[in-house]
C-alpha positions as CSV (number, residue, x, y, z in Angstrom):
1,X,-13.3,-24.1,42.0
2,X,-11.7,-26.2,39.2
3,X,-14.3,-24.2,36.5
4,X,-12.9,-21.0,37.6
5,X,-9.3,-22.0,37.5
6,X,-10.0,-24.2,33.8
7,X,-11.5,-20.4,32.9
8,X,-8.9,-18.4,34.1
9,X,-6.1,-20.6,32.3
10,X,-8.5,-20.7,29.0
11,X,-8.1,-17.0,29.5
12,X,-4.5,-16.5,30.0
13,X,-4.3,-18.9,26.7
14,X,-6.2,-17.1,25.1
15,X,-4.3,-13.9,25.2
16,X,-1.0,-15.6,24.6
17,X,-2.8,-16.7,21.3
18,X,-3.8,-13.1,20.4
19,X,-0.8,-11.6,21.5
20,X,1.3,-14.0,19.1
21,X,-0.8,-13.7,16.1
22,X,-0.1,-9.5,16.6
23,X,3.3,-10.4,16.7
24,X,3.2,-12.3,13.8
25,X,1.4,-10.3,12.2
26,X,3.6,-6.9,12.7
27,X,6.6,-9.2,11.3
28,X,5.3,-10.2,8.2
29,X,4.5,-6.1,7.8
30,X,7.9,-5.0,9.1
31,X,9.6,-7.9,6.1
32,X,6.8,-6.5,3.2
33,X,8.3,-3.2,4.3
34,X,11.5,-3.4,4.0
35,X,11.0,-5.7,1.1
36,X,9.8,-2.4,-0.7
37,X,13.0,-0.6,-1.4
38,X,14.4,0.8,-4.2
39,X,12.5,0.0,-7.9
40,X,15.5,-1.5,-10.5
41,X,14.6,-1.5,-14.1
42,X,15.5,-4.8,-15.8
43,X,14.8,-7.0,-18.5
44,X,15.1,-6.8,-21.9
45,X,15.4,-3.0,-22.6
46,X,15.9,-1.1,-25.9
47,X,15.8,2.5,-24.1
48,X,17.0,2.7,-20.9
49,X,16.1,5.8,-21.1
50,X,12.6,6.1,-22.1
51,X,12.4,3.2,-19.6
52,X,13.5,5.0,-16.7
53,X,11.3,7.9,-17.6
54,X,8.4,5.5,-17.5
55,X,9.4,4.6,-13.5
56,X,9.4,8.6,-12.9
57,X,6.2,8.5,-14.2
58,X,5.0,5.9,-12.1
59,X,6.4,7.1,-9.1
60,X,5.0,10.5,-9.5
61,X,1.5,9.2,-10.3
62,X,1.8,7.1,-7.3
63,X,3.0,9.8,-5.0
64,X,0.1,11.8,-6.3
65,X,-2.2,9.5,-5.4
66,X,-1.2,9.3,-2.2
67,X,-1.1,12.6,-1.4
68,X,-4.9,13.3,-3.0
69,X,-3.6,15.8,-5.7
70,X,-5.6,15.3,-8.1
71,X,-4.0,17.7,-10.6
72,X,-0.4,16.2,-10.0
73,X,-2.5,12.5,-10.4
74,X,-4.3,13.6,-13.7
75,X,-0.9,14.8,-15.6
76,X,0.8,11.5,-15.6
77,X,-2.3,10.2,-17.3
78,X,-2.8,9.9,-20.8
79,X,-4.7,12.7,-22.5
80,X,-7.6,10.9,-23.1
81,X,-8.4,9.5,-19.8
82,X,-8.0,13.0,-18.2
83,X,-11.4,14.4,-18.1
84,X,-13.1,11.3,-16.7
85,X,-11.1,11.1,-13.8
86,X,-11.4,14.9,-12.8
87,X,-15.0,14.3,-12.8
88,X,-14.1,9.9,-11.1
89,X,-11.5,10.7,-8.6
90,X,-13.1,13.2,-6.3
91,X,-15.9,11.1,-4.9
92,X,-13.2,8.0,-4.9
93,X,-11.0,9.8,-2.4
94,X,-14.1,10.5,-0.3
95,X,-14.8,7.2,0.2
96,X,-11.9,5.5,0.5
97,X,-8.5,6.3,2.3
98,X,-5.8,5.3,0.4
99,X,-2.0,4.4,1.4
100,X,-0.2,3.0,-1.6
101,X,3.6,2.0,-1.3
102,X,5.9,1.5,-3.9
């Protein structure tokens, strides 16, 4: 009697335990999430505008990337990385599933 009653309130612990930790767990996601806003340029700059253009860049190559289009992803690469990850990226995104945030 007492063993099935100690099981039954391990149990009921137990799930309390795992039902916290998820909670916790979809927090700490919901803060890194919202954490992730808008990208400000700063530091010490000498073109804001070149600067800037390097963030559009950045975005775009990861918005490609996440989207799997490979041409899109190859253009904001420099020229001479191009042709390697035509042939690189393919078999990547086949084995992977990627989900990148910025």
């Amino acid at each position: 009697m007492y063993k099935k009653m100690f099981i039954g309130v391990a149990g009921i612990l137990f799930l309390i335990f795992v039902l916290n930790y998820f909670n916790q767990a979809n927090k700490i996601s919901d803060n890194i999430n919202q954490e992730a806003g808008e990208v400000e340029v700063t530091g010490k700059i000498n073109n804001q505008e070149e600067a800037l253009a390097a963030l559009a860049v950045l975005e775009k190559n990861l918005q490609a990337a996440n989207d799997e289009d490979l041409d899109l992803y190859v253009s904001t690469l420099v020229p001479s990385a191009r042709e390697a990850t035509k042939k690189k990226w393919p078999p990547f995104l086949r084995s992977m599933t990627l989900n990148i945030r910025y």
